[in-house]
CHARMM-style PDB file with segment names, atoms N, HN, CA, C and O in Angstrom:
ATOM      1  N   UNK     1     101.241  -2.831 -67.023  1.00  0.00      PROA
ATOM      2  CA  UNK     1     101.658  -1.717 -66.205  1.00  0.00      PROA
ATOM      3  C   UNK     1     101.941  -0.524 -67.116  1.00  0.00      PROA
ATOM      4  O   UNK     1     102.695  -0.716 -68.070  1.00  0.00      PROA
ATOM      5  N   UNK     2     101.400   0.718 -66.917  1.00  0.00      PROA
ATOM      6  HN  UNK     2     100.787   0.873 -66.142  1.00  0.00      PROA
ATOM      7  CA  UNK     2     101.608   2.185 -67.439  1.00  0.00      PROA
ATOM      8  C   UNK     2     103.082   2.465 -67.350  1.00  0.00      PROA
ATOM      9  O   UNK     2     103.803   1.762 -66.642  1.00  0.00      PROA
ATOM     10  N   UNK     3     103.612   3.612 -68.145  1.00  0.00      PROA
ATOM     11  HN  UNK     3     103.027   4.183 -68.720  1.00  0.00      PROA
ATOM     12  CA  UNK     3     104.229   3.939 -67.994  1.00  0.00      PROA
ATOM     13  C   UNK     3     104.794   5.456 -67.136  1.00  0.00      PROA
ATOM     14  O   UNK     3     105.650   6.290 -67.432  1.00  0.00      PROA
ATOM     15  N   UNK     4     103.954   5.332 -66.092  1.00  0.00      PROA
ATOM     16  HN  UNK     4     103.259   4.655 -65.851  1.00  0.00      PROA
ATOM     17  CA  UNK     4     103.926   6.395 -65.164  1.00  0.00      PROA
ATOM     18  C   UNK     4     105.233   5.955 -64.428  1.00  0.00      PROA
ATOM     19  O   UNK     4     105.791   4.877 -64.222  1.00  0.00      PROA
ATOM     20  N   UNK     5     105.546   7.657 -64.033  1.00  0.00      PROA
ATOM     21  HN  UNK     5     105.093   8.533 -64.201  1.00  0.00      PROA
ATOM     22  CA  UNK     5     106.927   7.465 -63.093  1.00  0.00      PROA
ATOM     23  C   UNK     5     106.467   7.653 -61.834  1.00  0.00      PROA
ATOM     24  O   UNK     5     105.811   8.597 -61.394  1.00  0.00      PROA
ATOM     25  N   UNK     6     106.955   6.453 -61.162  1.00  0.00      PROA
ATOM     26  HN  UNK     6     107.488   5.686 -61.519  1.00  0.00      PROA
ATOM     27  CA  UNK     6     106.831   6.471 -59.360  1.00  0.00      PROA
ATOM     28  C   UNK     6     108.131   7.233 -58.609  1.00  0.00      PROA
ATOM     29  O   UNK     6     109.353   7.088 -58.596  1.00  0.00      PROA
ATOM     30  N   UNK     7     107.232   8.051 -58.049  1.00  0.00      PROA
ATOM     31  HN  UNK     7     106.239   8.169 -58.060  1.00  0.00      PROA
ATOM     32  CA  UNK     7     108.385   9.103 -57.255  1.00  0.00      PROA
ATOM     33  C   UNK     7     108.660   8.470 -55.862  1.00  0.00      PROA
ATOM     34  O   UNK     7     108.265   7.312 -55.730  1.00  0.00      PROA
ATOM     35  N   UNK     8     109.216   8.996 -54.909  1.00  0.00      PROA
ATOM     36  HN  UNK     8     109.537   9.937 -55.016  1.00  0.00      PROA
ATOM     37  CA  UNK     8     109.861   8.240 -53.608  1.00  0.00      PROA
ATOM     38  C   UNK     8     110.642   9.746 -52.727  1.00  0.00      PROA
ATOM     39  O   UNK     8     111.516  10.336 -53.362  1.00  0.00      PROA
ATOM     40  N   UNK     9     110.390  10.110 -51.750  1.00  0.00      PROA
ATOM     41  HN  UNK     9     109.680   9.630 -51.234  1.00  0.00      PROA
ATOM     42  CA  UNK     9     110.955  11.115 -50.841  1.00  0.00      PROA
ATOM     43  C   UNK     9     111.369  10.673 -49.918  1.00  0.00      PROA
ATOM     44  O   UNK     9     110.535  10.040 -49.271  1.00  0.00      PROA
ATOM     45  N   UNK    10     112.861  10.725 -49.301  1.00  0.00      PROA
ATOM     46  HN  UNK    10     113.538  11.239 -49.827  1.00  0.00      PROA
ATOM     47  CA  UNK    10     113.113   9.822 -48.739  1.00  0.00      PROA
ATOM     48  C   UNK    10     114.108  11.235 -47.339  1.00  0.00      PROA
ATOM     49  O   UNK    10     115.230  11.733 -47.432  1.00  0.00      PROA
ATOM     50  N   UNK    11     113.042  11.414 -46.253  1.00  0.00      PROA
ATOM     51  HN  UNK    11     112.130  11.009 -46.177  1.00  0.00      PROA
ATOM     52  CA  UNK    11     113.848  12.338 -45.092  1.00  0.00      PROA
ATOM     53  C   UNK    11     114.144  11.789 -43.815  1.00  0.00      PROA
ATOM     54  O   UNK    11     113.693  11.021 -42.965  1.00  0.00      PROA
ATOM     55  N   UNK    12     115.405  12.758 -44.144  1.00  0.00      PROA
ATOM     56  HN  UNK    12     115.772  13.382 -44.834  1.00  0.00      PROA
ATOM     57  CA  UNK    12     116.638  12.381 -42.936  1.00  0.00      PROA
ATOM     58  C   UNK    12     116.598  13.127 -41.702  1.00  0.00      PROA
ATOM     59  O   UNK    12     115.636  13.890 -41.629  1.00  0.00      PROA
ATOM     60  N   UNK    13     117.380  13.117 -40.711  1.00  0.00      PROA
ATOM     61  HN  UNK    13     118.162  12.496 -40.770  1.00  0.00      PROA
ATOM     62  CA  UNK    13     118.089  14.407 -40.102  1.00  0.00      PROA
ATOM     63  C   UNK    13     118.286  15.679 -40.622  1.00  0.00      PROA
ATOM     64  O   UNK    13     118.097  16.707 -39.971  1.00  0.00      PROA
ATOM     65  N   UNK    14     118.648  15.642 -41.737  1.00  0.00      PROA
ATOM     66  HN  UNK    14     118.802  14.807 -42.265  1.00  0.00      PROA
ATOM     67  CA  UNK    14     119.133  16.841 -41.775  1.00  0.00      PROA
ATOM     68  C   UNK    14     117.974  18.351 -41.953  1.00  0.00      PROA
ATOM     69  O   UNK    14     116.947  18.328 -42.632  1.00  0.00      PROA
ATOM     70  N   UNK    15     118.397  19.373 -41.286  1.00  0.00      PROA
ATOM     71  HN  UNK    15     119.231  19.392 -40.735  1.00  0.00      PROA
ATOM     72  CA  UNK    15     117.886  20.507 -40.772  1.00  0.00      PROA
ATOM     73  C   UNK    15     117.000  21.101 -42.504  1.00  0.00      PROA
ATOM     74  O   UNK    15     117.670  21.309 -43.516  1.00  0.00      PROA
ATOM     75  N   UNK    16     115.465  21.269 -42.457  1.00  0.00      PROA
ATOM     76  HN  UNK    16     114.921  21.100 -41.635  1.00  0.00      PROA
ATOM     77  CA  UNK    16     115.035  21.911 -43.492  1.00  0.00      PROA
ATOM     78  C   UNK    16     114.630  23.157 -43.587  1.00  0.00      PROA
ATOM     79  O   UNK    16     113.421  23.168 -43.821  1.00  0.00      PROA
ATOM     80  N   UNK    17     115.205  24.509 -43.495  1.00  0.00      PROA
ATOM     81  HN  UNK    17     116.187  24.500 -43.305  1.00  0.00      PROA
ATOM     82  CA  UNK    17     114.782  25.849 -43.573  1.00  0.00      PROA
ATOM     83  C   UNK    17     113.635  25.965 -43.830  1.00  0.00      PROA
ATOM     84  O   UNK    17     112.966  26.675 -43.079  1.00  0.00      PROA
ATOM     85  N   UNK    18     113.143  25.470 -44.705  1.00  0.00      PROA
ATOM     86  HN  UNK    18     113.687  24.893 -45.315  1.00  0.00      PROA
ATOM     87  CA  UNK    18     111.522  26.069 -45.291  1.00  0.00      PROA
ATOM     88  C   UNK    18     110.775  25.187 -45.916  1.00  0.00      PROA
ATOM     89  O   UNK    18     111.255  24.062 -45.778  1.00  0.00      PROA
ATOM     90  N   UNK    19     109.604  25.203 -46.679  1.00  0.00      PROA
ATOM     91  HN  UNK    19     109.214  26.117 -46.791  1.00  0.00      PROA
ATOM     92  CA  UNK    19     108.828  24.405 -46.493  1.00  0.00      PROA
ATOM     93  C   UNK    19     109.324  24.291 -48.246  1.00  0.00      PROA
ATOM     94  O   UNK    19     108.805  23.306 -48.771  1.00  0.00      PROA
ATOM     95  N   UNK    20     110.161  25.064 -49.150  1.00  0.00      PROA
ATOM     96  HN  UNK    20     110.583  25.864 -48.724  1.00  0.00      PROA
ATOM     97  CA  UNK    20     109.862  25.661 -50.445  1.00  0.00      PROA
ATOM     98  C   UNK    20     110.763  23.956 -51.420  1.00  0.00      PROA
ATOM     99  O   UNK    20     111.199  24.096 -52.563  1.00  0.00      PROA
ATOM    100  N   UNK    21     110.834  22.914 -50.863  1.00  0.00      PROA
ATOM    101  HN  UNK    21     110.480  22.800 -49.934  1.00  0.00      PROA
ATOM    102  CA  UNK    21     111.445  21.882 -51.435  1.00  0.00      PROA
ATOM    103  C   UNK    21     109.998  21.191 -51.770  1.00  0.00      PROA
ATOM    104  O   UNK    21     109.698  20.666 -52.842  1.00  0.00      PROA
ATOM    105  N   UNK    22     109.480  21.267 -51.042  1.00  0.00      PROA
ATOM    106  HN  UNK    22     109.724  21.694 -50.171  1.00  0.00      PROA
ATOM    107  CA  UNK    22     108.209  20.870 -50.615  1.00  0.00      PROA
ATOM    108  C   UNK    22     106.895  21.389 -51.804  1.00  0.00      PROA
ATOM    109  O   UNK    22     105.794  20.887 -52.033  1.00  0.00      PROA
ATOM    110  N   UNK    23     107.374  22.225 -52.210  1.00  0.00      PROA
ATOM    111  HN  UNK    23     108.268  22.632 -52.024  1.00  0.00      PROA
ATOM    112  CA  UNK    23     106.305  23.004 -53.542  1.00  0.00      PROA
ATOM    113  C   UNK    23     106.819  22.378 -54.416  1.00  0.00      PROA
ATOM    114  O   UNK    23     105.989  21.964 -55.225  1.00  0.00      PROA
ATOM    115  N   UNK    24     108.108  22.039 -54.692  1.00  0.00      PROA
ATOM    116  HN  UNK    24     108.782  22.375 -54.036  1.00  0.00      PROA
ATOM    117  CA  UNK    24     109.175  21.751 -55.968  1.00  0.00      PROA
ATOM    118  C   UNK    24     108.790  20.109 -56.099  1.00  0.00      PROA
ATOM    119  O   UNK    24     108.542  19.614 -57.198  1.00  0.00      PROA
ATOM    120  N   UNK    25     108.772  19.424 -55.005  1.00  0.00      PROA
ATOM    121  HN  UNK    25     108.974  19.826 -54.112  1.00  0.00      PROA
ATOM    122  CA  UNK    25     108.189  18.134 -55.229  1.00  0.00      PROA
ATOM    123  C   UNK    25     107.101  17.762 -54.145  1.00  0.00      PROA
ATOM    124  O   UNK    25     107.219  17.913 -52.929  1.00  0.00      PROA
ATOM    125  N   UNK    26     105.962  17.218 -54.864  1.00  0.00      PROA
ATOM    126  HN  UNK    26     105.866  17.095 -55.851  1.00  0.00      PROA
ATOM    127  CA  UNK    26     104.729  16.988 -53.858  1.00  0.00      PROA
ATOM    128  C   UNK    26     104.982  15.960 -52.781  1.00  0.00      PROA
ATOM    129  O   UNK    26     104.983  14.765 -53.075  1.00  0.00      PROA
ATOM    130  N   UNK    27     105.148  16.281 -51.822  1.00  0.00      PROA
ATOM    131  HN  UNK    27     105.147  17.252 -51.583  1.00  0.00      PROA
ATOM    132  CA  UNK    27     105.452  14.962 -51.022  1.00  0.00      PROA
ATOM    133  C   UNK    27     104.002  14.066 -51.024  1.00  0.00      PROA
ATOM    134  O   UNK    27     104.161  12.853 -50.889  1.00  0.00      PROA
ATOM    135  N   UNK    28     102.878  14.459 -51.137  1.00  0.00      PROA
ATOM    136  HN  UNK    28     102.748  15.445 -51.247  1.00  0.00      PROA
ATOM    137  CA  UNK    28     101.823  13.809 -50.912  1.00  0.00      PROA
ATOM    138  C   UNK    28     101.305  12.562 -51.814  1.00  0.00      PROA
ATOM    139  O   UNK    28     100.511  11.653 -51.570  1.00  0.00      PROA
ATOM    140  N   UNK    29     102.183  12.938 -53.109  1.00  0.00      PROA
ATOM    141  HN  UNK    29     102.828  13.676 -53.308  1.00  0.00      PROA
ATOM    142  CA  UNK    29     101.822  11.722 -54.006  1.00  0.00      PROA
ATOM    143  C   UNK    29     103.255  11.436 -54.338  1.00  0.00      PROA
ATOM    144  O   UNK    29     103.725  11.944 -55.356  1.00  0.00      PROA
ATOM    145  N   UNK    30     103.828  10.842 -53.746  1.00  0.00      PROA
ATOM    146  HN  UNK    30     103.447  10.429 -52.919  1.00  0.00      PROA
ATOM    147  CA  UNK    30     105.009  10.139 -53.021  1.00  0.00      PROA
ATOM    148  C   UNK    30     104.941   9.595 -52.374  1.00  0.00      PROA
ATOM    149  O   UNK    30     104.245   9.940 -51.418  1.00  0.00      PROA
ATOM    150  N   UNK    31     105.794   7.929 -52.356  1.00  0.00      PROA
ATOM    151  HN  UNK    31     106.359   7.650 -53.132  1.00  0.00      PROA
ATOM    152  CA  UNK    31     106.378   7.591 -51.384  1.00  0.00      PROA
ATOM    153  C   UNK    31     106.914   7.921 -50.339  1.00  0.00      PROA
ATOM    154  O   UNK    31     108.137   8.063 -50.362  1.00  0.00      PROA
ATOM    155  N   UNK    32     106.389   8.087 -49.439  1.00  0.00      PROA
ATOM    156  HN  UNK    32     105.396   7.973 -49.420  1.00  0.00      PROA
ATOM    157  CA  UNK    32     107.107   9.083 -48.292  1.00  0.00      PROA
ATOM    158  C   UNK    32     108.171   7.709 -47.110  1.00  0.00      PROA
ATOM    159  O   UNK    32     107.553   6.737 -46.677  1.00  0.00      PROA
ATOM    160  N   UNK    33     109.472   7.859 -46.823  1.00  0.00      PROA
ATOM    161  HN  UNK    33     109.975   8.649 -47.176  1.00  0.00      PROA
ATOM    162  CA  UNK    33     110.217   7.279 -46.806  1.00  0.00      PROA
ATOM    163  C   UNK    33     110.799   8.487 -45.323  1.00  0.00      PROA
ATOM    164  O   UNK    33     111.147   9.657 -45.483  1.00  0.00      PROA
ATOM    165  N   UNK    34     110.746   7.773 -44.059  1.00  0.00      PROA
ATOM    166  HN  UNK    34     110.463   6.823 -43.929  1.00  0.00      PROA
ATOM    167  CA  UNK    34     111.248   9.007 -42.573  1.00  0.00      PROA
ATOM    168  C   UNK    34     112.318   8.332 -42.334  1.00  0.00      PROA
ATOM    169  O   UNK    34     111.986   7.294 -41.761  1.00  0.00      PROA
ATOM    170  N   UNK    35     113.782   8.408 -42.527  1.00  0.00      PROA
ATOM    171  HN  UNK    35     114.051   9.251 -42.993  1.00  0.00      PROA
ATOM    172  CA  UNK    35     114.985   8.052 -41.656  1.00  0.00      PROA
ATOM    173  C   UNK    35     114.828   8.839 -40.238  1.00  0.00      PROA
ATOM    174  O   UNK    35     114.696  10.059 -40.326  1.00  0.00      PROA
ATOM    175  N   UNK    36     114.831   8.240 -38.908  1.00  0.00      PROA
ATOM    176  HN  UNK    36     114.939   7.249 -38.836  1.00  0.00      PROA
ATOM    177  CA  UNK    36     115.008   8.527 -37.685  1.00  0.00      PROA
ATOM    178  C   UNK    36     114.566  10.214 -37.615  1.00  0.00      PROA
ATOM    179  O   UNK    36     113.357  10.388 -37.459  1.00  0.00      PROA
ATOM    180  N   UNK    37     115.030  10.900 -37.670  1.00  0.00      PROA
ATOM    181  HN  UNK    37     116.012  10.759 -37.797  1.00  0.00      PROA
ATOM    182  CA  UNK    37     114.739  12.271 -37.367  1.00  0.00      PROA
ATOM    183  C   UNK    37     114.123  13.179 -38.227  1.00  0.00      PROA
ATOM    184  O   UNK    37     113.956  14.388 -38.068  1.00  0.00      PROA
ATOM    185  N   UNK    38     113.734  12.298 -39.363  1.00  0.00      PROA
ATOM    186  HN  UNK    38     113.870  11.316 -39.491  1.00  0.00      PROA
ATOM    187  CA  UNK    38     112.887  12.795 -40.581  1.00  0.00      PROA
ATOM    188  C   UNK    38     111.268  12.839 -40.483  1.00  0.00      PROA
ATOM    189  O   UNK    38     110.434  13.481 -41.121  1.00  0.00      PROA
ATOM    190  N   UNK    39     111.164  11.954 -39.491  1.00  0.00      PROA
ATOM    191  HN  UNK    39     111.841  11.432 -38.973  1.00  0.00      PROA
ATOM    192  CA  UNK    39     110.222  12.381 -38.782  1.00  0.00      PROA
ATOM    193  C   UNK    39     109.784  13.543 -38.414  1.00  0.00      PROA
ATOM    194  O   UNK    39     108.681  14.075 -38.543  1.00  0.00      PROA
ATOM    195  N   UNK    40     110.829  13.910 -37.906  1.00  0.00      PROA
ATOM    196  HN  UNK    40     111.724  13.477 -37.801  1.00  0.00      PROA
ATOM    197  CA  UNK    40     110.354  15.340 -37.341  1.00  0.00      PROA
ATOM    198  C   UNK    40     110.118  16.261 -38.273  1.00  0.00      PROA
ATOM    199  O   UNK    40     109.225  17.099 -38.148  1.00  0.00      PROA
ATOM    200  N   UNK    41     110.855  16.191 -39.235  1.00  0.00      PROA
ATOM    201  HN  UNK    41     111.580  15.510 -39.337  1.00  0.00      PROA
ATOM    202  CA  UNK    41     110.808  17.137 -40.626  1.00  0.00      PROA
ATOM    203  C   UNK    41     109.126  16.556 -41.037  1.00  0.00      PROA
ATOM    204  O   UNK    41     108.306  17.444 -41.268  1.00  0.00      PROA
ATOM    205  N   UNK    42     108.715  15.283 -41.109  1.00  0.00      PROA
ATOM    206  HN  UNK    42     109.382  14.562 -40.921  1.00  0.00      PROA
ATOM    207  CA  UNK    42     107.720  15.204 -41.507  1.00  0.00      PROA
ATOM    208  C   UNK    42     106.886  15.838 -40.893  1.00  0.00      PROA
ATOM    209  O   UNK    42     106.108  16.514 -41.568  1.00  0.00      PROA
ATOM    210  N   UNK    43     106.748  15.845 -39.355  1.00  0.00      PROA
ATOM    211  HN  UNK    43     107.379  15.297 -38.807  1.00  0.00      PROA
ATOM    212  CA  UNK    43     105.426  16.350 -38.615  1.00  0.00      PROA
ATOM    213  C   UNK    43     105.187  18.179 -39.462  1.00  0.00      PROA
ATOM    214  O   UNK    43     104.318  18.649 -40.197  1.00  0.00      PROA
ATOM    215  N   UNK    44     106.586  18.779 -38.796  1.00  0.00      PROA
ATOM    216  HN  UNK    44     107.292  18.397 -38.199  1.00  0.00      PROA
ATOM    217  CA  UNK    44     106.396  20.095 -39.644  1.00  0.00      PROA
ATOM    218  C   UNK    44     105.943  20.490 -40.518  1.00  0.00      PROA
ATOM    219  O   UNK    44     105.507  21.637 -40.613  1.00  0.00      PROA
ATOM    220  N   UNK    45     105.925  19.524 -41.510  1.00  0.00      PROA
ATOM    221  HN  UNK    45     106.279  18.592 -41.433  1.00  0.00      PROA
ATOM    222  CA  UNK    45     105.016  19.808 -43.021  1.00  0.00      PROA
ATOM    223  C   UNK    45     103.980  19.200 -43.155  1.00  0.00      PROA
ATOM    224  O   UNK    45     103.278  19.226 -44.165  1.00  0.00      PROA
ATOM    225  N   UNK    46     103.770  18.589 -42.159  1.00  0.00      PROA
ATOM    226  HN  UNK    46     104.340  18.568 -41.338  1.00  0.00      PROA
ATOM    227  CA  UNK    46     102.253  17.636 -42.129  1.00  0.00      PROA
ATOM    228  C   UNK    46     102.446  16.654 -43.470  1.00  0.00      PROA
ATOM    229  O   UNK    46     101.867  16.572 -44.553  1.00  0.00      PROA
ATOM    230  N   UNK    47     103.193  16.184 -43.044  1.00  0.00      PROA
ATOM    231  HN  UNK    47     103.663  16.251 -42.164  1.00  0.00      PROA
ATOM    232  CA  UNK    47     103.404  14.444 -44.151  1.00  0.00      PROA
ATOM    233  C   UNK    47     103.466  13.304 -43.445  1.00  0.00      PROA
ATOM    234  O   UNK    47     104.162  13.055 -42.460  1.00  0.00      PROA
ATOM    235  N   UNK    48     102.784  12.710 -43.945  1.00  0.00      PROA
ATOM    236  HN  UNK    48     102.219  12.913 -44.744  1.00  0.00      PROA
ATOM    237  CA  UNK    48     102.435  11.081 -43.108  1.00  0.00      PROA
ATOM    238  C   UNK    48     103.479  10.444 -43.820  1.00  0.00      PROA
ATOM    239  O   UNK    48     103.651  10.881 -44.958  1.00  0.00      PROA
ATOM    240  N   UNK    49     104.208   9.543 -43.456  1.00  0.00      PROA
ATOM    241  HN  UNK    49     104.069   9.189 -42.531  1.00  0.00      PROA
ATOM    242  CA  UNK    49     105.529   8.929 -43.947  1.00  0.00      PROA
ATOM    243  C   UNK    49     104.295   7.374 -44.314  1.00  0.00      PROA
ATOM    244  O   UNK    49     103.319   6.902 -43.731  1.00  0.00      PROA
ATOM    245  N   UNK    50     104.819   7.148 -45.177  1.00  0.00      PROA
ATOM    246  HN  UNK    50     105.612   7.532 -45.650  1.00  0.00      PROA
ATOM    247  CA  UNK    50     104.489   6.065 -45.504  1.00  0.00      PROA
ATOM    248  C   UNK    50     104.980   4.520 -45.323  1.00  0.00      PROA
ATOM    249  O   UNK    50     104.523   3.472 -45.781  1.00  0.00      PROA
ATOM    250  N   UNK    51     106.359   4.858 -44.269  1.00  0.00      PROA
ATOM    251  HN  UNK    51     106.730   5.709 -43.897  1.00  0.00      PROA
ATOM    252  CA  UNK    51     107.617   3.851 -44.028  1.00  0.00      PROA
ATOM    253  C   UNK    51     108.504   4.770 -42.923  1.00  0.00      PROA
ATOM    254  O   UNK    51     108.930   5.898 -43.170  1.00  0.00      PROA
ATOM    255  N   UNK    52     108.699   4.004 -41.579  1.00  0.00      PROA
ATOM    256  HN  UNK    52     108.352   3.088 -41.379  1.00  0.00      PROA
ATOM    257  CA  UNK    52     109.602   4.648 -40.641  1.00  0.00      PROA
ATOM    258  C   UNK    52     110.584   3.631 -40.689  1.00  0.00      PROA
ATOM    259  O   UNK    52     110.268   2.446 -40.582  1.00  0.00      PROA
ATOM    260  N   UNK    53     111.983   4.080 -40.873  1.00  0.00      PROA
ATOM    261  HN  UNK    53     112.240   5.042 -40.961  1.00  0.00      PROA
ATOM    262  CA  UNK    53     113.262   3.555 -40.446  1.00  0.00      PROA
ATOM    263  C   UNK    53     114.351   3.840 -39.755  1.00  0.00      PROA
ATOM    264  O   UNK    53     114.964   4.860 -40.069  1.00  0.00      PROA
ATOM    265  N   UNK    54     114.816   3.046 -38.710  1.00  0.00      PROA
ATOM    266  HN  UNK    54     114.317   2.217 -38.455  1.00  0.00      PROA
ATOM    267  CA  UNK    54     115.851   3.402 -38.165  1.00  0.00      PROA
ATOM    268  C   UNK    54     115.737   3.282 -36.784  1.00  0.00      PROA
ATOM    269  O   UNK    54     114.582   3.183 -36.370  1.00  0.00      PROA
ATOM    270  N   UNK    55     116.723   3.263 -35.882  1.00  0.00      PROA
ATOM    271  HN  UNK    55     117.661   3.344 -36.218  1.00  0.00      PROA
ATOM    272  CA  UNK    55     116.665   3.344 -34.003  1.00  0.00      PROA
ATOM    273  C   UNK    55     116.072   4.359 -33.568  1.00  0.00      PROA
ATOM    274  O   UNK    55     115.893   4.146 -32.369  1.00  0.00      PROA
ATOM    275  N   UNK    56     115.554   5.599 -33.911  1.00  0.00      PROA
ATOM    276  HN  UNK    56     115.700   5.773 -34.885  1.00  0.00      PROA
ATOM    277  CA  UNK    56     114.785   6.920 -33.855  1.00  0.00      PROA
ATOM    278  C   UNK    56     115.740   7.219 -32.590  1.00  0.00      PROA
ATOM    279  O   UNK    56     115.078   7.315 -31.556  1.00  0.00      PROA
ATOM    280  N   UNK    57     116.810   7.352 -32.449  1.00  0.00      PROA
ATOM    281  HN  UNK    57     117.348   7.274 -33.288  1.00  0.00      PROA
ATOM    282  CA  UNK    57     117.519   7.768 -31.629  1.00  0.00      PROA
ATOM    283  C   UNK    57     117.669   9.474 -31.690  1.00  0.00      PROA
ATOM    284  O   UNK    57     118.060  10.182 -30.762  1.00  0.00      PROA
ATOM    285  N   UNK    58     117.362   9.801 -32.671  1.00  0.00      PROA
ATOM    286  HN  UNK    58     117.044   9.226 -33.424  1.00  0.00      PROA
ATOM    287  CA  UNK    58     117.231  11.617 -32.915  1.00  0.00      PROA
ATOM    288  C   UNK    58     115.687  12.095 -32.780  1.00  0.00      PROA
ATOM    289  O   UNK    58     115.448  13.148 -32.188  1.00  0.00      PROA
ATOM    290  N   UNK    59     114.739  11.388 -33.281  1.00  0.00      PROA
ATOM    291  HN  UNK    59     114.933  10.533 -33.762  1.00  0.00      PROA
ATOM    292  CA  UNK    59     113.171  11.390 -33.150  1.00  0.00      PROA
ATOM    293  C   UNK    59     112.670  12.301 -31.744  1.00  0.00      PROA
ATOM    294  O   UNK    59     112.467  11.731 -30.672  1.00  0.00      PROA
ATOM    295  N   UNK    60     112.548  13.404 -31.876  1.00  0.00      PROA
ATOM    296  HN  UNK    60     112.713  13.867 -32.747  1.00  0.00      PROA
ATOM    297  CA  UNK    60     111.693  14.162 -30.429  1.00  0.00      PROA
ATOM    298  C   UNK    60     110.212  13.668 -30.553  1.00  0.00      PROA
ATOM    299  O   UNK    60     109.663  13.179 -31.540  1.00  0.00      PROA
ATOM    300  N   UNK    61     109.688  13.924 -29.275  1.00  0.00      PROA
ATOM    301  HN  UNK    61     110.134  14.321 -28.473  1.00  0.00      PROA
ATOM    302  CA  UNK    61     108.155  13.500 -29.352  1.00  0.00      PROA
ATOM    303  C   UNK    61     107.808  12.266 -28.960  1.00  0.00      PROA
ATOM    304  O   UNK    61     108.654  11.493 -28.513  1.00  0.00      PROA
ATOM    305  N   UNK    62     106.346  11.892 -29.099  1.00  0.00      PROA
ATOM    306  HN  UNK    62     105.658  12.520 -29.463  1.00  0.00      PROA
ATOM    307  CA  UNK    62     105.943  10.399 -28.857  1.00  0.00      PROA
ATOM    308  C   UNK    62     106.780   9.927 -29.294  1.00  0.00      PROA
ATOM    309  O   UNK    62     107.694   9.848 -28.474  1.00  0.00      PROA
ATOM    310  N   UNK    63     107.192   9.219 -30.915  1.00  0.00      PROA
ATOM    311  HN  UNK    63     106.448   9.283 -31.581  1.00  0.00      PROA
ATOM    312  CA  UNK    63     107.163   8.317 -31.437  1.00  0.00      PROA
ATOM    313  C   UNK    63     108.642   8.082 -30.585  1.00  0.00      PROA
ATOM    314  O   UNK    63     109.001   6.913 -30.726  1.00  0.00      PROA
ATOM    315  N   UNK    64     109.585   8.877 -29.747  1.00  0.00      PROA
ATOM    316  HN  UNK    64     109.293   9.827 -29.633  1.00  0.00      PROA
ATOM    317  CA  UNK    64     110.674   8.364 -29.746  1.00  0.00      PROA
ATOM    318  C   UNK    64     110.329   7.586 -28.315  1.00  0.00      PROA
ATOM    319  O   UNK    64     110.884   6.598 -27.835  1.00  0.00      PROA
ATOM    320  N   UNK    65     109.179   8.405 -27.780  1.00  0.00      PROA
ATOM    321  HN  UNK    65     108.728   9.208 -28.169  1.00  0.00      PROA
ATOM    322  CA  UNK    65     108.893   7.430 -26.498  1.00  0.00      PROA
ATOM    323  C   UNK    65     108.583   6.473 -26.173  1.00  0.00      PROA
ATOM    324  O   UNK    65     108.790   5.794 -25.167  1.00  0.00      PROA
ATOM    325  N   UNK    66     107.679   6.282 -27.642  1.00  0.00      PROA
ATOM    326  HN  UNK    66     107.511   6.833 -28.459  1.00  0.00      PROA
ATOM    327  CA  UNK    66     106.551   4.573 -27.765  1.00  0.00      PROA
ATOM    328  C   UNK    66     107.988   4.305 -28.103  1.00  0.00      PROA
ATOM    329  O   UNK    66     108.470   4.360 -26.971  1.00  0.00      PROA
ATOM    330  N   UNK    67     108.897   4.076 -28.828  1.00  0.00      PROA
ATOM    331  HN  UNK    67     108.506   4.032 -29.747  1.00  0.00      PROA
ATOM    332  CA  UNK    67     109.819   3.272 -29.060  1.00  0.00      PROA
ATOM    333  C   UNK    67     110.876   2.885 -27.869  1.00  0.00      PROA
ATOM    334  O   UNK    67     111.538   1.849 -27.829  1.00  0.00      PROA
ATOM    335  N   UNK    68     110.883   3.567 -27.253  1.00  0.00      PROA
ATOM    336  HN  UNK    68     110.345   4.409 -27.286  1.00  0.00      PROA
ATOM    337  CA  UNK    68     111.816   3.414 -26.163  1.00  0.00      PROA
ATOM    338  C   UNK    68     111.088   2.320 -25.392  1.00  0.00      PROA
ATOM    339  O   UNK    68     111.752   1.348 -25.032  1.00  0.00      PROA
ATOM    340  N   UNK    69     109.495   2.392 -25.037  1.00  0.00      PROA
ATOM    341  HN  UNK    69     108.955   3.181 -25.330  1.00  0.00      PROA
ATOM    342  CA  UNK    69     108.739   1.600 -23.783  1.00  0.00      PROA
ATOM    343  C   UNK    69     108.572   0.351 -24.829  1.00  0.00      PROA
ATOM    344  O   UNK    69     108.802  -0.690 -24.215  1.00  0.00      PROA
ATOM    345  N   UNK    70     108.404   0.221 -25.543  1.00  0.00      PROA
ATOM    346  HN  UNK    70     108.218   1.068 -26.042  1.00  0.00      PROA
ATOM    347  CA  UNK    70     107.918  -0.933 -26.955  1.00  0.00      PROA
ATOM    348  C   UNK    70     109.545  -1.797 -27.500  1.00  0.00      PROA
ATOM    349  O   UNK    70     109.599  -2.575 -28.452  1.00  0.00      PROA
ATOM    350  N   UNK    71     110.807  -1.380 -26.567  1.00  0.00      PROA
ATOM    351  HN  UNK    71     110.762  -0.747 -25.794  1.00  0.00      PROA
ATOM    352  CA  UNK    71     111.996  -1.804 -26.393  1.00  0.00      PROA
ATOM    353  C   UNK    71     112.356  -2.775 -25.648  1.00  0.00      PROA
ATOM    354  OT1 UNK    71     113.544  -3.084 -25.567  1.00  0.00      PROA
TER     355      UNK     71
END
């Protein structure tokens, strides 16, 4: 195994002003990691999460609907 560093982004709830965290670290070659409403932060920036966690009890949109009927 190399000694390359594996990165990991890991979004929450909480509210993201702008896209400019997002220049500072690539989410795309990352682990992308959605806690419940990080989702939503993901759709906004167009990032495919690579791992969803949580009751998506904050989640707007499909995914909170398929989860609700898939309950």
């Amino acid at each position: 195994m190399g000694n390359e560093i594996k990165r990991c982004i890991l979004l929450g709830s909480a509210p993201v002003e702008d896209g400019a965290v997002f220049d500072a670290f690539d989410a795309k070659n990352a682990y992308r990691i959605c806690a419940d409403g990080g989702l939503d932060t993901a759709r906004k920036y167009g990032i495919l999460p690579d791992l969803l966690i949580g009751d998506f009890d904050s989640v707007r949109g499909s995914c909170r609907k398929a989860s609700k009927r898939s309950a």
